[in-house]
C-alpha positions in Angstrom: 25.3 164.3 108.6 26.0 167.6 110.0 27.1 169.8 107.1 29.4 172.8 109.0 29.0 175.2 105.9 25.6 174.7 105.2 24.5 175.0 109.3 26.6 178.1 109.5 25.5 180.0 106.3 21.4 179.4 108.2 22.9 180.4 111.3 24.6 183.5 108.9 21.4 184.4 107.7 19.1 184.4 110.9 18.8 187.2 112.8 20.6 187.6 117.0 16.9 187.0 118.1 16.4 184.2 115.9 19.3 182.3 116.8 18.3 182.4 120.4 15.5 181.1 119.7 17.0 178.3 118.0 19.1 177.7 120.8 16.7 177.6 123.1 14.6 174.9 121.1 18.1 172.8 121.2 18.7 173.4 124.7 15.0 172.4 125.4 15.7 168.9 123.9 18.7 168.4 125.8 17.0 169.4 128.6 15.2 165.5 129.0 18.4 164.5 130.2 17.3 166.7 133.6 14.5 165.0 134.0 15.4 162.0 136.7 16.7 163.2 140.2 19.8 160.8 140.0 21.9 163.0 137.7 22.0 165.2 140.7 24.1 163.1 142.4 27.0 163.3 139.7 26.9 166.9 139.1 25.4 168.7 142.4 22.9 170.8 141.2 22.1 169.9 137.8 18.9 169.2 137.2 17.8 172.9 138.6 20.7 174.6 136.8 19.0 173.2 133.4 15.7 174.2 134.2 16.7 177.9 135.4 18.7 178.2 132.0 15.5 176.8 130.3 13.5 179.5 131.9 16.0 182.6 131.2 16.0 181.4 127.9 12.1 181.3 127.4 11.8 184.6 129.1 13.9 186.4 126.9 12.1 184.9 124.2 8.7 185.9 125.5 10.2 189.4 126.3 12.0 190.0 123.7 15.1 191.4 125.4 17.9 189.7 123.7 21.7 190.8 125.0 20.2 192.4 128.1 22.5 191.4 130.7 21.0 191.1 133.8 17.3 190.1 132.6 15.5 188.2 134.6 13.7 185.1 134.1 10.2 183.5 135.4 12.8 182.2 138.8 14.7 185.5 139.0 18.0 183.6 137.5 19.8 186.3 135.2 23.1 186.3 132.6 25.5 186.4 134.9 24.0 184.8 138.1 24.2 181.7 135.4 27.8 182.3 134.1 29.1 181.7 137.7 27.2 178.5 138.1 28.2 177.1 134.3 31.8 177.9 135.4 31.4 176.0 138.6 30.9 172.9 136.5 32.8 174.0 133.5 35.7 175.7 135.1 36.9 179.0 134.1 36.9 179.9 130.0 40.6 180.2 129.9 41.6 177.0 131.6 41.6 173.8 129.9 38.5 171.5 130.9 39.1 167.9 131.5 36.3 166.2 131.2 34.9 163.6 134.3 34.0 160.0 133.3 30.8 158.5 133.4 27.2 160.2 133.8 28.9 163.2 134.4 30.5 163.4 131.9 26.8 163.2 129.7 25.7 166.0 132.0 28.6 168.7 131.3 27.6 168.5 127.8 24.0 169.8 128.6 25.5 172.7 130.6 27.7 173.2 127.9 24.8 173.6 125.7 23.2 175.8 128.4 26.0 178.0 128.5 26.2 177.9 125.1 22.1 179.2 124.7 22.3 182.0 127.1 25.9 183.5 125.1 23.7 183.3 121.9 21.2 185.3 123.5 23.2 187.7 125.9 26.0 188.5 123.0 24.1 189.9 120.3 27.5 190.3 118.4 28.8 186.9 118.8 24.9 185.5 118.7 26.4 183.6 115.2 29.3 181.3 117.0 27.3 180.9 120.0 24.4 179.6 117.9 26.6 177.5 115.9 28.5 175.8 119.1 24.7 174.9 120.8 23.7 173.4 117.1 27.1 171.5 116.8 27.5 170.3 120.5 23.5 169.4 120.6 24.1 167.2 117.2 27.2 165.4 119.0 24.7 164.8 122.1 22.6 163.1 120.1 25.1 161.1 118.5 26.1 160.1 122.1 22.5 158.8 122.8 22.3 156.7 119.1 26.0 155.2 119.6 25.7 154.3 123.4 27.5 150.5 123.1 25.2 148.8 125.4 21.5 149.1 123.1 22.1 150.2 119.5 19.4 153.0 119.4 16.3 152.2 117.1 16.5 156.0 115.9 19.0 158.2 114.0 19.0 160.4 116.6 21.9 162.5 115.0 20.7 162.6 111.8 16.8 163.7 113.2 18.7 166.3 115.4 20.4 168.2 112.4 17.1 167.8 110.0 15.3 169.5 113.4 17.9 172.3 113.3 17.4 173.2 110.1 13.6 173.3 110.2 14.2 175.1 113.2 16.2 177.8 111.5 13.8 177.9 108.6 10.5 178.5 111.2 11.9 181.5 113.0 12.6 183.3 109.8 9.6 185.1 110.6 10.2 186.5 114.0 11.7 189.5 114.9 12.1 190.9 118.7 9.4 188.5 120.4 7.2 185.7 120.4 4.1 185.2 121.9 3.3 181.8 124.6 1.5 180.4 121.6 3.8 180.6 119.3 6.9 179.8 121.5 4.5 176.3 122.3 4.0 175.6 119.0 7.8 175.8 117.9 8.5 173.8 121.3 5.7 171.4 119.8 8.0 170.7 117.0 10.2 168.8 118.8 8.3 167.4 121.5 9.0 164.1 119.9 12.8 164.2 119.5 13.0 165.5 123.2 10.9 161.9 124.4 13.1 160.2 122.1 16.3 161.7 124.6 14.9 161.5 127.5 14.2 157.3 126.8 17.5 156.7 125.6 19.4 158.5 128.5 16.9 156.6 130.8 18.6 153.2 129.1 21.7 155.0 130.0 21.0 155.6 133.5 19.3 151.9 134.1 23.0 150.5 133.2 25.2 153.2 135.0 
């Protein structure tokens, strides 16, 4: 179960660069939903959006330039160049969002949970919210995956997601400012297997839409 005070006070503790790094281990296991070229057809654009955010987000962890707006990442995508293309699916922060039907609907979650990853990184000041909403929104993904009506999932996906998010926040108690490729690869490592798991289920999901 997703325990709100006990997630936050591990997201309290972490440091701004820590936290994007835990949000970009979360957004890299929602990221299997990006992997088939058919989500593209609901939301125009999706599957690259996801892996420019992925990118940004690895880059900043690599460079260690947390809250620099404009930064650029491996593809040349930056903060804000993003932030217009999460608000062409999200719609603007201040307006209510109601929410499509169908795959879509699975895929403005992950762009949530982009959008979420690069605030936790680009505010520095708010970096403990904007950690918090990619942890809770990634757990309620999963949940989506283990309750999908049609094939009971085999896995408590929800349940694995939280335990992963708060080993994640444990293993980046020792980083400050940057990680090396090696290190970045072996926390990615971590939960290569819950990221598989994701990607299978959403395939079930996609075979029946």
């Amino acid at each position: 179960m997703f325990d709100d005070d006990v997630v936050r006070s591990r997201v309290d503790q972490a440091a701004p660069f820590q936290r994007g790094l835990v949000a970009t281990l979360c957004l890299n296991r929602a990221s299997a939903l990006a992997r088939d070229e058919r989500v593209d057809r609901a939301v125009e654009g999706f599957r690259r959006l996801v892996e420019d955010t992925v990118a940004f987000c690895r880059a900043l962890a690599l460079g260690g330039v947390a809250g620099a707006e404009g930064t650029d990442s491996a593809d040349g995508a930056d903060a804000e160049a993003l932030g217009t293309r999460f608000r062409a699916v999200l719609g603007p922060d201040d307006l209510p969002y109601d929410e499509p039907e169908g795959l879509a609907a699975w895929l403005v979650d992950v762009v949530s949970i982009a959008d979420y990853a690069v605030r936790t990184w680009n505010e520095p000041e708010e970096s403990g919210s904007r950690c918090f909403d990619v942890l809770v929104s990634c757990y309620s993904l999963a949940g989506m995956l283990e309750d999908e009506p049609e094939a009971p999932s085999p896995e408590a996906l929800a349940e694995l997601e939280v335990a992963r998010q708060l080993a994640d926040l444990q293993a980046v108690t020792g980083f400050s400012g940057r990680v090396t490729p090696d290190e970045l690869e072996a926390l990615l490592a971590e939960s290569a297997a819950l990221r598989t798991s994701y990607g299978r289920r959403f395939e079930d999901v996609l075979g029946r839409d």
